[in-house]
TIDOLO-503570 format. One record per residue (C-alpha): x, y, z; residue number from 0; residue in one letter. Coordinates in steps of 0.2 Angstrom, whole numbers, plus 5000, padded with zeros to 4 digits. Layout:
N
@px:X | py:Y | pz:Z | i:NUM | aa:a
...
This chain:
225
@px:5404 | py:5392 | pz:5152 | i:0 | aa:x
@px:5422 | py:5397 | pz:5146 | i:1 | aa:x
@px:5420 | py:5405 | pz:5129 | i:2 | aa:x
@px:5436 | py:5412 | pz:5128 | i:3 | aa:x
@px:5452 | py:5411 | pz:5135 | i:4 | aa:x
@px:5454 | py:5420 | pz:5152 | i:5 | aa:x
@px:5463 | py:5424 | pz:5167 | i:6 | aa:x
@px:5455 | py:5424 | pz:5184 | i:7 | aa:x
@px:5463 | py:5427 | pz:5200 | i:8 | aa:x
@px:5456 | py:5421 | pz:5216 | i:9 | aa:x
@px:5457 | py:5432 | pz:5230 | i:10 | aa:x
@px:5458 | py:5427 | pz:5250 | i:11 | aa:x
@px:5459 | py:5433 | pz:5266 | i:12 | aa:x
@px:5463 | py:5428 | pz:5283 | i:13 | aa:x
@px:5447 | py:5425 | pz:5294 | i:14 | aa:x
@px:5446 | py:5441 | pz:5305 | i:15 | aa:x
@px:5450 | py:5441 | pz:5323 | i:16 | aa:x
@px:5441 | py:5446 | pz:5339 | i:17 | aa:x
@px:5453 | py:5453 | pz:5352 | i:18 | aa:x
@px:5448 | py:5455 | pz:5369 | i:19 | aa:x
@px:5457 | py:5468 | pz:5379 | i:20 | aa:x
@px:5454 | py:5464 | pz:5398 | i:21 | aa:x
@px:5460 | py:5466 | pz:5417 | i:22 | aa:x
@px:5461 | py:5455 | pz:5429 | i:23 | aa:x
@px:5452 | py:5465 | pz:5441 | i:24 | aa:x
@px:5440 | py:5481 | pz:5436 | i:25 | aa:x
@px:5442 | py:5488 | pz:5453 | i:26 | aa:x
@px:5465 | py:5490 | pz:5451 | i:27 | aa:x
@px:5465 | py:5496 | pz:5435 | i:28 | aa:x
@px:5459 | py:5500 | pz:5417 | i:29 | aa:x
@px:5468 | py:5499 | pz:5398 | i:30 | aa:x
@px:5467 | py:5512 | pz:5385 | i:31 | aa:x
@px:5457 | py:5508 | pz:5374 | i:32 | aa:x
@px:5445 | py:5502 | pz:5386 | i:33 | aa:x
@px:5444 | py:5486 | pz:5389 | i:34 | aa:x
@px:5432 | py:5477 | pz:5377 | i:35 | aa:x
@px:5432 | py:5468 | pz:5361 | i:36 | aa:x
@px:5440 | py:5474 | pz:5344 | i:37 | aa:x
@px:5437 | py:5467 | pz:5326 | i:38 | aa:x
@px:5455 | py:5466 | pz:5320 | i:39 | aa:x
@px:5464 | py:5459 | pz:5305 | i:40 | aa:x
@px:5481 | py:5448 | pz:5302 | i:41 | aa:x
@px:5494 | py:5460 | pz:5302 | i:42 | aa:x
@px:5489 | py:5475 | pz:5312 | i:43 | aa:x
@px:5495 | py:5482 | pz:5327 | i:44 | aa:x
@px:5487 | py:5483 | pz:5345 | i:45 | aa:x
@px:5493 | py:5496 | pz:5354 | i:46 | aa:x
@px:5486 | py:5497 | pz:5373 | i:47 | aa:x
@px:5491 | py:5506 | pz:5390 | i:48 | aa:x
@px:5489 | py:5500 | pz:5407 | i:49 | aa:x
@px:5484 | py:5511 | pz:5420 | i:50 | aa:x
@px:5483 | py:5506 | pz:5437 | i:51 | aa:x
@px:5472 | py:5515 | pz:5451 | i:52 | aa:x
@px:5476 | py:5521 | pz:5467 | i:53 | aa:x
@px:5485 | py:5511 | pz:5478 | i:54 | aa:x
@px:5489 | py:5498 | pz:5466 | i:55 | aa:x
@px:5501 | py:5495 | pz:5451 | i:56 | aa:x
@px:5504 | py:5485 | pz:5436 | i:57 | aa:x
@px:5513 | py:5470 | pz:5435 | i:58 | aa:x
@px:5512 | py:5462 | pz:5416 | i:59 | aa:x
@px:5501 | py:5458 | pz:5402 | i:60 | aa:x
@px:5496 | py:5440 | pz:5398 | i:61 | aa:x
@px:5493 | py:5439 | pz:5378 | i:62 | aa:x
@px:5484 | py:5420 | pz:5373 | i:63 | aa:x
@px:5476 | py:5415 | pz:5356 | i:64 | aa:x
@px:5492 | py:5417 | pz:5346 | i:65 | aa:x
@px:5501 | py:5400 | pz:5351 | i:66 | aa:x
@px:5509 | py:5399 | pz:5367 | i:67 | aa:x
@px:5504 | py:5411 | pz:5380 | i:68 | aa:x
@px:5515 | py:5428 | pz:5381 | i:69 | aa:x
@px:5520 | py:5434 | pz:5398 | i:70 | aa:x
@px:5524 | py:5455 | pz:5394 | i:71 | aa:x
@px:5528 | py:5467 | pz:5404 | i:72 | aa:x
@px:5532 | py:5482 | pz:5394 | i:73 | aa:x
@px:5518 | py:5498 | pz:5397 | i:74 | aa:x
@px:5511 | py:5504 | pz:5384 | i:75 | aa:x
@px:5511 | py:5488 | pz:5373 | i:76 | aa:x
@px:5511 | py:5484 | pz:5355 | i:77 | aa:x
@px:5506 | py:5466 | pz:5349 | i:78 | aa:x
@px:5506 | py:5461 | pz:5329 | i:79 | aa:x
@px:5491 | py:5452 | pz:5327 | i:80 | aa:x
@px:5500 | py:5434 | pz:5317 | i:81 | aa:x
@px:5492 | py:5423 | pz:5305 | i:82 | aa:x
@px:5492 | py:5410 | pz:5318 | i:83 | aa:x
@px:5479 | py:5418 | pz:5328 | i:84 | aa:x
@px:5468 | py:5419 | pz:5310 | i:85 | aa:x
@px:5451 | py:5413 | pz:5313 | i:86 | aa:x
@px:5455 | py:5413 | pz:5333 | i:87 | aa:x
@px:5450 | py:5423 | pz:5348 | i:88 | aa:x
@px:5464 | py:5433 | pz:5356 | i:89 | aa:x
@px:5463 | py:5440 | pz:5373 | i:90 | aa:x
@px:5477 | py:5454 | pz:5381 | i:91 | aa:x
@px:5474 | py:5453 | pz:5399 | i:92 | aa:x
@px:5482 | py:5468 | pz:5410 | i:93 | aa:x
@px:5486 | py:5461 | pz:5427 | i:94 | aa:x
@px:5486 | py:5473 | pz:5444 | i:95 | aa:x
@px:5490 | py:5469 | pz:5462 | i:96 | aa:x
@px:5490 | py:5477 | pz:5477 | i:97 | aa:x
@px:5504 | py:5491 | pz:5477 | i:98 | aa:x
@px:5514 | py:5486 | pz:5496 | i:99 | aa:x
@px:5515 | py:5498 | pz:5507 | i:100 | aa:x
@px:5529 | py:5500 | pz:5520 | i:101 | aa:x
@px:5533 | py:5514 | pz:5535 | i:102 | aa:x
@px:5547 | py:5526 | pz:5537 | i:103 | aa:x
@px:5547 | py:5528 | pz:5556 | i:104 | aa:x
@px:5560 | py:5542 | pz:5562 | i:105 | aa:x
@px:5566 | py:5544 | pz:5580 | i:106 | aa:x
@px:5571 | py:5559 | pz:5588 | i:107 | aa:x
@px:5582 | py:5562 | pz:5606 | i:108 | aa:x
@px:5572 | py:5573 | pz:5618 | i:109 | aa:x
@px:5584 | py:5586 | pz:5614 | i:110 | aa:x
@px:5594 | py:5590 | pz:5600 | i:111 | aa:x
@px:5586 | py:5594 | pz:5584 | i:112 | aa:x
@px:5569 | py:5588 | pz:5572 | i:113 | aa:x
@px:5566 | py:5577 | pz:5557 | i:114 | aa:x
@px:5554 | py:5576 | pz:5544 | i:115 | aa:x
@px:5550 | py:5560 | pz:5530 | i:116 | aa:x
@px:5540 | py:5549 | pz:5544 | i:117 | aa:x
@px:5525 | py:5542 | pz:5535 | i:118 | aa:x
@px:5518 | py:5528 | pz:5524 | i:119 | aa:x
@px:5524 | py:5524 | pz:5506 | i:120 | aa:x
@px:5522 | py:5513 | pz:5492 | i:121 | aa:x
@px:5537 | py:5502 | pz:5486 | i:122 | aa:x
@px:5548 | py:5508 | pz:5473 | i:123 | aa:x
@px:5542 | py:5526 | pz:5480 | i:124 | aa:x
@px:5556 | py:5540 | pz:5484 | i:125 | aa:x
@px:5558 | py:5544 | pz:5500 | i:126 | aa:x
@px:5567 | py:5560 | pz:5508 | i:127 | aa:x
@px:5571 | py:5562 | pz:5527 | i:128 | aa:x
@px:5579 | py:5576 | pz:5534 | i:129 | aa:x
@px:5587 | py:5581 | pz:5551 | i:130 | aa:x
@px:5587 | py:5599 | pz:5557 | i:131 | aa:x
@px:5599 | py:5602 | pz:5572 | i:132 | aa:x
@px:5592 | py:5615 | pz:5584 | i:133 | aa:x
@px:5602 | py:5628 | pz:5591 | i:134 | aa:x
@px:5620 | py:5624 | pz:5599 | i:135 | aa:x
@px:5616 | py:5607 | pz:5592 | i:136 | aa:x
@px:5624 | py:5599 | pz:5576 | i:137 | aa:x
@px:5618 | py:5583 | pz:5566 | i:138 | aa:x
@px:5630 | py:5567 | pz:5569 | i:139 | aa:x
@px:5621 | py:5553 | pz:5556 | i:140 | aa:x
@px:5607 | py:5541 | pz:5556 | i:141 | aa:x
@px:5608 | py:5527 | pz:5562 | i:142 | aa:x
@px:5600 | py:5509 | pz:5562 | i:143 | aa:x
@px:5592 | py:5502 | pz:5576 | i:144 | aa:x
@px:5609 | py:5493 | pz:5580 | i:145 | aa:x
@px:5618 | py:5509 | pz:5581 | i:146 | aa:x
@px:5627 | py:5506 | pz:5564 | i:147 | aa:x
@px:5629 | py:5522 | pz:5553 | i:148 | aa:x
@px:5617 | py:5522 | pz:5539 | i:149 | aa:x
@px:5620 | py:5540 | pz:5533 | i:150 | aa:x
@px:5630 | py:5556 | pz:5537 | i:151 | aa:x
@px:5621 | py:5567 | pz:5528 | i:152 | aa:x
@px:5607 | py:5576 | pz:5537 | i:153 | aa:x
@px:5596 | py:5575 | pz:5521 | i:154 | aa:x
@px:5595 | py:5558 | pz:5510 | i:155 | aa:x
@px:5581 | py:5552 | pz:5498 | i:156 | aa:x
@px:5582 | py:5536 | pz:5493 | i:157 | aa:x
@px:5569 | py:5522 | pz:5485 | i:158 | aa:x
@px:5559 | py:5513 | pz:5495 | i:159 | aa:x
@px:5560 | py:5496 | pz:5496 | i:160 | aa:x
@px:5551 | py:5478 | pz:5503 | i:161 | aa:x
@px:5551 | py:5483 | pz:5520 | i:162 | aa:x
@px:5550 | py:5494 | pz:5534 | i:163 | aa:x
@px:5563 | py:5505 | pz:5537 | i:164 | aa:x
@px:5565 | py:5514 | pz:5555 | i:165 | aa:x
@px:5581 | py:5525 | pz:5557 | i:166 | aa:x
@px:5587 | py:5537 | pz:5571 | i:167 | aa:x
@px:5593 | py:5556 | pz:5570 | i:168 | aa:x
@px:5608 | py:5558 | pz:5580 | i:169 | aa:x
@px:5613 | py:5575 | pz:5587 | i:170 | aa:x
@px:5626 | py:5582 | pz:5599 | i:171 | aa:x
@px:5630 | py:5599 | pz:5605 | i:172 | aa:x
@px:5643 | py:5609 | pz:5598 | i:173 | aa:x
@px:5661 | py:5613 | pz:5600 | i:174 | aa:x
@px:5665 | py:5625 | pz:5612 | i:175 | aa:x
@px:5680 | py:5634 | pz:5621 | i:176 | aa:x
@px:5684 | py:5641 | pz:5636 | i:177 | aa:x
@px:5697 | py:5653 | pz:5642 | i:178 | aa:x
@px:5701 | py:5659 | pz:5657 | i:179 | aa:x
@px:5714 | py:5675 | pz:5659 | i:180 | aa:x
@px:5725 | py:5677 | pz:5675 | i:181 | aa:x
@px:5726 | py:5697 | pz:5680 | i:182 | aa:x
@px:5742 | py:5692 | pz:5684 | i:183 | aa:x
@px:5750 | py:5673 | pz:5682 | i:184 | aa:x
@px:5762 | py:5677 | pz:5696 | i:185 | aa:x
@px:5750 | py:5678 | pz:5707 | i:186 | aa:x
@px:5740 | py:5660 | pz:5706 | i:187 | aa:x
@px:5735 | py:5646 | pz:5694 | i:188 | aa:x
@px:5718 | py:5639 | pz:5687 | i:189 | aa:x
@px:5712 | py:5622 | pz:5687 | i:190 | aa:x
@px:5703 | py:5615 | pz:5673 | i:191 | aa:x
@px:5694 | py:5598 | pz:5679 | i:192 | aa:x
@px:5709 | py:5595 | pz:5688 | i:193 | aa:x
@px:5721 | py:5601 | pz:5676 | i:194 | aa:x
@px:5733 | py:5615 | pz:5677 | i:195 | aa:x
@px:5727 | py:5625 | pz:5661 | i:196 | aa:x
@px:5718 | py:5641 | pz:5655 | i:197 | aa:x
@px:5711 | py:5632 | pz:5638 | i:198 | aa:x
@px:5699 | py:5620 | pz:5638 | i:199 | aa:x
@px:5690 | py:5613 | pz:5623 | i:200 | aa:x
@px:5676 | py:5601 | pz:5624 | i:201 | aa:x
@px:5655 | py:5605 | pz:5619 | i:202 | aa:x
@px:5641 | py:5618 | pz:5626 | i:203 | aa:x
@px:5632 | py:5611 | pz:5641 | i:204 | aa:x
@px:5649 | py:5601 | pz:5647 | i:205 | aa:x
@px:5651 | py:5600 | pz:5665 | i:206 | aa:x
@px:5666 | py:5611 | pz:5668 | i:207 | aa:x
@px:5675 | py:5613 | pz:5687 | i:208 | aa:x
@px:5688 | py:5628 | pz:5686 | i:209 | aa:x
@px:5696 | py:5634 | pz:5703 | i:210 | aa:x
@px:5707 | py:5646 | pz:5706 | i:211 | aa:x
@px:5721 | py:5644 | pz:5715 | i:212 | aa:x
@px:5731 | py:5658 | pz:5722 | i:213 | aa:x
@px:5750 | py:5657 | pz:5725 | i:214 | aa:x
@px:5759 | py:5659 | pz:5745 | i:215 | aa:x
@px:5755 | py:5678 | pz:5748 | i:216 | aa:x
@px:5740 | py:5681 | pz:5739 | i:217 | aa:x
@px:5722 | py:5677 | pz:5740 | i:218 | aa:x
@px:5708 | py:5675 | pz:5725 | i:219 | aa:x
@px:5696 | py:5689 | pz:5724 | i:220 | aa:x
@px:5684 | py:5687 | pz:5712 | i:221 | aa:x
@px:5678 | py:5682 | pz:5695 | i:222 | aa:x
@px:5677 | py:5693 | pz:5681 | i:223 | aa:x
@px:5665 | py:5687 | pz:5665 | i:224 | aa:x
């Protein structure tokens, strides 16, 4: 019964609404706040993390109760709960997969030098390989299993991708000299692989032949080392 005059005001509200946080699978991963479901009102702020177990990874989050489904794949996430979704059920779903796994395979020569970076790894995962020369050896490159250069460098990290990767440490022995002195150049010649020289350049463990040659009156003697 209105006795007087009066002013009322009538006060609403949106309908609450029940988020579901989820994962597609328990056994890849988990969200933070746990998965479960959370009273919420229009306007406020979800704010989850994705975090994946071993051996798998995130891939997106999939948001439906708020008109068309929303395919997200920013980690952490923030979703503004929208009038739309007043009254409704609202799920975030955290999707996981399998993280691939691919093989580094390194080959070595029987001789030359060592490598390190063989092993298993996870796409996207870096991977460093490195080539140690051994003694009188020196690095040369890796290269594919065509031959074809890949890198020059005896250490490289790079990312690993959708595949396989098998490379090959290259090594080669070292430069090396030779020089031979004549007591006395009047008196004979050396031969260096057929050549008439006292210089020879090439690498350690080349198969050298040096013969001496004397001149018309005199005889070789011996070798002096």
């Amino acid at each position: 019964i209105v006795t007087n005059d009066a002013a009322y005001v009538a006060i609403f509200h949106y309908n609450p609404v029940n988020v579901t946080l989820a994962v597609n699978d328990a056994a890849m991963g988990t969200t933070t706040p746990a998965p479960g479901i959370y009273a919420q009102q229009v306007g406020n702020v979800i704010n989850a993390t994705a975090t994946a177990n071993t051996g798998y990874r995130f891939t997106s989050w999939t948001i439906t109760g708020m008109g068309d489904t929303t395919i997200s794949n920013v980690n952490p996430l923030d979703v503004t709960i929208l009038p739309i979704a007043a009254g409704n059920d609202v799920t975030i779903t955290a999707n996981f997969e399998v993280h691939p796994q691919h093989t580094v395979t390194l080959t070595i020569p029987e001789i030359g030098g060592t490598a390190t970076g063989s092993g298993t790894y996870y796409e996207g995962e870096m991977v460093t390989i490195n080539a140690i020369a051994d003694d009188n050896f020196i690095f040369t490159g890796w290269t594919d299993n065509n031959g074809a250069i890949v890198y020059t460098n005896s250490t490289n990290t790079f990312v690993m991708g959708t595949s396989d990767v098998e490379l090959t440490a290259n090594f080669e022995y070292r430069e090396a000299t030779l020089d031979i002195t004549i007591n006395n150049p009047a008196m004979g010649y050396i031969l260096i692989n057929g050549e008439a020289t006292t210089h020879y350049e090439g690498h350690i463990n080349d198969q050298v032949e040096i013969v001496a040659v004397a001149n018309d009156g005199y005889r070789f003697v011996m070798w002096n080392l």
